[in-house]
C-alpha positions as CSV (number, residue, x, y, z in Angstrom):
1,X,0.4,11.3,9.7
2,X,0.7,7.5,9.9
3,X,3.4,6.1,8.7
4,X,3.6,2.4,6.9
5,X,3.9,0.6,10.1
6,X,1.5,2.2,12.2
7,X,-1.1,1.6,9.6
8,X,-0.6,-2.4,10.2
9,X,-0.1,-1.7,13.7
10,X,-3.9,-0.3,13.7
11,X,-4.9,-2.5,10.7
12,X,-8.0,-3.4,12.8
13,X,-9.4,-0.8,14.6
14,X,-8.9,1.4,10.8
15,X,-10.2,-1.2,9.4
16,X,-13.3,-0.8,11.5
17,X,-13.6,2.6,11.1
18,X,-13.6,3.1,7.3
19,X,-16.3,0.2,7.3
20,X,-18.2,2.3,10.0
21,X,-17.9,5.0,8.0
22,X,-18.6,3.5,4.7
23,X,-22.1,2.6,6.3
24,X,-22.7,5.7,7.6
25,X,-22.7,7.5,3.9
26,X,-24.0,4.3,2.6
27,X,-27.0,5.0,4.5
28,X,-27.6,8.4,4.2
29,X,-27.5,8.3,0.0
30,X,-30.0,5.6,-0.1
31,X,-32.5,7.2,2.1
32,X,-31.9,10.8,0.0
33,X,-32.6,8.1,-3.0
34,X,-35.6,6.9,-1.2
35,X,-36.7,10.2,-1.3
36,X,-35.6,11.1,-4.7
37,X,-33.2,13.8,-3.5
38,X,-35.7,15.6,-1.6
39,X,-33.6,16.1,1.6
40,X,-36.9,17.9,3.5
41,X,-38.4,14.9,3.7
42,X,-35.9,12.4,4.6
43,X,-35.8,11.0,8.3
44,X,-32.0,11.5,9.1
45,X,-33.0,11.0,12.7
46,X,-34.0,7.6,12.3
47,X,-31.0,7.0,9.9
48,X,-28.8,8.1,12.7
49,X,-30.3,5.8,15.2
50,X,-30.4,3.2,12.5
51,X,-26.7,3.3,12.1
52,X,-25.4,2.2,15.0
53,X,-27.4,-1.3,14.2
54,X,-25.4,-2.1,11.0
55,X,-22.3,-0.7,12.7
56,X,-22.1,-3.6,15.3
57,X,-23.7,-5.9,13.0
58,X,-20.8,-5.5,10.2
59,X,-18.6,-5.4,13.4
60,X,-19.8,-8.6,14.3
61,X,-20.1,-10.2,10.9
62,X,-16.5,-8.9,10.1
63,X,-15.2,-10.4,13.2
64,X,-17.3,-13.9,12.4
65,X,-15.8,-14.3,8.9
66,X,-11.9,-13.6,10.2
67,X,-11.9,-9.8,8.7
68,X,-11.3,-8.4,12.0
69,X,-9.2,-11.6,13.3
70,X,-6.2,-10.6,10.9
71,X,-7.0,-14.0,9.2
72,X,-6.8,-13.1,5.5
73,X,-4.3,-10.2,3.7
74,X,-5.8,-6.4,3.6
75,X,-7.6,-6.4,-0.1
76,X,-6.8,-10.3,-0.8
77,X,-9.4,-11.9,-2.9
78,X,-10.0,-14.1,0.5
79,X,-11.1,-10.7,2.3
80,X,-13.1,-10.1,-0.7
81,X,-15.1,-13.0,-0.2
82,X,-15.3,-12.5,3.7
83,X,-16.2,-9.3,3.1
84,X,-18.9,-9.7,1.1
85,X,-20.2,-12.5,3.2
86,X,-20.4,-10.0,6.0
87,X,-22.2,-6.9,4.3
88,X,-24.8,-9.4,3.1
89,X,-25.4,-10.9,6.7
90,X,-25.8,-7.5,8.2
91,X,-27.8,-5.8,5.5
92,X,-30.2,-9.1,6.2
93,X,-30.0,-8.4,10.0
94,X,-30.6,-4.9,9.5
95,X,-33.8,-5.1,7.4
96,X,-35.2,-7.6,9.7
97,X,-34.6,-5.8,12.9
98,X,-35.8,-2.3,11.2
99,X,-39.2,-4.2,9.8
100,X,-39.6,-5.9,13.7
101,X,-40.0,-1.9,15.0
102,X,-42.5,0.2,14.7
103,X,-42.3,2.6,13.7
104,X,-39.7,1.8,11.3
105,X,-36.3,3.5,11.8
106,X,-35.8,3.9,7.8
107,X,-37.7,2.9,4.9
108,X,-37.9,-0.9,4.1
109,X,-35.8,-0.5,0.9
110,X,-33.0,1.2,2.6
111,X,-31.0,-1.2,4.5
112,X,-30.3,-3.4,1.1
113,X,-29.6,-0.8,-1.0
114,X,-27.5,0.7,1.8
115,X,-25.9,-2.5,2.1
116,X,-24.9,-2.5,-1.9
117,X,-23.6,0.8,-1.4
118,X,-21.3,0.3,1.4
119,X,-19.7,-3.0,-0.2
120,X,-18.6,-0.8,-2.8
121,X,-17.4,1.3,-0.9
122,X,-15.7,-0.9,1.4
123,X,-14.6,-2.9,-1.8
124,X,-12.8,0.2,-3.5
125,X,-11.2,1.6,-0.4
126,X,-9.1,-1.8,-0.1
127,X,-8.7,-2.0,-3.8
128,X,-7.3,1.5,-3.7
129,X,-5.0,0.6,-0.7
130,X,-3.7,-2.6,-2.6
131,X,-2.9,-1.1,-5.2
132,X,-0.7,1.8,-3.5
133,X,0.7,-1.3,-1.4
134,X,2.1,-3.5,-4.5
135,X,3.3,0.2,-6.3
136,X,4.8,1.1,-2.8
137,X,6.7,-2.5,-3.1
138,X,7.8,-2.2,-7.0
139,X,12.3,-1.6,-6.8
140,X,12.8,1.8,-6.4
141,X,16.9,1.6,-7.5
142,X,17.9,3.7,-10.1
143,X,20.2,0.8,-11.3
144,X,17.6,-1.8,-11.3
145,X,17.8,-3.8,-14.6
146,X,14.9,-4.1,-16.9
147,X,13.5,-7.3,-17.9
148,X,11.6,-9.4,-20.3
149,X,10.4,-12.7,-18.6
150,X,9.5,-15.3,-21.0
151,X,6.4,-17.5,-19.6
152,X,3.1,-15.7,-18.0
153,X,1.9,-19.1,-16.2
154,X,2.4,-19.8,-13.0
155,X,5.9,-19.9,-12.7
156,X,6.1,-16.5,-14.3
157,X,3.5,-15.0,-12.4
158,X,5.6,-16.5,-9.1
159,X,8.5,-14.7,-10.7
160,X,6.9,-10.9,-11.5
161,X,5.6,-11.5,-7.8
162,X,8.7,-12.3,-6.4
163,X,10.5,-9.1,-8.5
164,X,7.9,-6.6,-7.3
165,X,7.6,-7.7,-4.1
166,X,11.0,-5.9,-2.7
167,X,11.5,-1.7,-2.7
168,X,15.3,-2.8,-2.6
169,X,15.5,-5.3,-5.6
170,X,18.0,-5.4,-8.4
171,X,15.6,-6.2,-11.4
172,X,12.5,-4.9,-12.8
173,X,9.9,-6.6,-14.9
174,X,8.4,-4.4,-17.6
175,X,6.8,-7.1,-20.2
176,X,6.1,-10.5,-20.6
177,X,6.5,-13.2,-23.5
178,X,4.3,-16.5,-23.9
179,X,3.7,-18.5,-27.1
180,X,0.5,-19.1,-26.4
181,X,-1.6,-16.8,-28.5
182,X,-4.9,-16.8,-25.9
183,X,-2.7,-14.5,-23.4
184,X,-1.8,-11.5,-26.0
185,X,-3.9,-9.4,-23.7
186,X,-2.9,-10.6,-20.5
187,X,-1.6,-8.3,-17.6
188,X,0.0,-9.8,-14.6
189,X,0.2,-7.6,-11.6
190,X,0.7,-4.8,-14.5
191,X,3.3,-6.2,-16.7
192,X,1.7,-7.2,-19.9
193,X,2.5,-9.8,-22.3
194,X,3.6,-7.8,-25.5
195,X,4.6,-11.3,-27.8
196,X,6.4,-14.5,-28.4
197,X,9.7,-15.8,-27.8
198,X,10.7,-14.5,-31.3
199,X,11.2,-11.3,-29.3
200,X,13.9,-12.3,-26.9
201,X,16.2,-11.9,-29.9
202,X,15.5,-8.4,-29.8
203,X,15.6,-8.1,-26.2
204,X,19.3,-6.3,-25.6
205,X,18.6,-3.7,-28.0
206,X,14.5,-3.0,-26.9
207,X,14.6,0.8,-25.2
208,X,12.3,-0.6,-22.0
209,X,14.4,-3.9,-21.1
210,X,18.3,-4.9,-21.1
211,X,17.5,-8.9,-20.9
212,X,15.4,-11.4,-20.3
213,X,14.5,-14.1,-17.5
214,X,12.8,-17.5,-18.6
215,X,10.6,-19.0,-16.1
């Protein structure tokens, strides 16, 4: 099993992989789809020649938008956007190049509902992985002290970021407070704003939090 720091040492070439193999089921559901269900029928052979043409074109489109490179953060909104950018140019290569051959590897419909398919996919996986990343991060110490910070702007955001960003930490965020009455139903990062600064008074005595930080 790989630990933490393996995983970043391989970021790429796993990286690669799950989108490889994101395309490969992606495929093979649309084209049982495109058959509705009726696995007899469907071409699998052509689907498995088929795959190793969106394989080097997400390769190639990953690596052209910096998702390869190491350029943006693993499930950043920037990979997001790159990532997108990269299933959209391959499912458009791929359904040209299958409608230049004859005969036609997969049916015409395939490739772009393949290609909707395996962004999800690709999308969840790193969603999934962020998530497990900022929980992995959250202080672990049994003495941490619990907090209520006052402000969910910017500066507080900065703050919860800053608190939950280090295993080792000495305090732990677990609600919000902000005056403005739009953000009653605001979560940052998992911490939710639960009132106004009429509830700092109350602070020291609340069961979930033994003070409060003001950004």
């Amino acid at each position: 099993m790989l630990n933490t720091q393996q995983l970043k040492r391989y970021r790429t070439l796993l990286q690669a992989l799950y989108d490889a193999g994101c395309w490969a089921v992606a495929l093979a559901v649309a084209t049982t789809l495109r058959y509705d269900f009726s696995v007899g029928n469907a071409d699998f052979g052509g689907v498995a020649l088929f795959l190793p043409v969106v394989v080097v074109g997400q390769l190639a489109a990953g690596t052209l938008f910096g998702m390869y490179r190491g350029r943006w953060r693993f499930g950043s909104f920037d990979e997001a956007l790159a990532l997108g950018q990269s299933v959209v140019l391959t499912s458009a290569l791929g359904f040209l190049a299958n409608g230049l051959l004859d005969p036609q590897l997969v049916p015409r419909s395939v490739p772009v509902a393949a290609g909707v398919m395996a962004l999800v996919l690709m999308g969840a996986g790193r969603y999934a992985w962020r998530l497990t990343d900022e929980r992995r991060r959250r202080p672990q110490r049994a003495d941490c002290e619990r907090l209520l910070v006052f402000g969910a702007g910017e500066a507080g955001a900065k703050i919860l970021r800053a608190m939950l960003s280090n295993p080792q930490g000495a305090y732990l965020p677990v609600a919000l407070l902000d005056d403005d009455p739009r953000k009653k139903n605001l979560r940052i990062m998992g911490v939710p704003v639960v009132g106004t600064r009429d509830r700092i008074a109350a602070a020291p005595s609340a069961p979930t939090a033994s003070g409060c930080w003001c950004s």
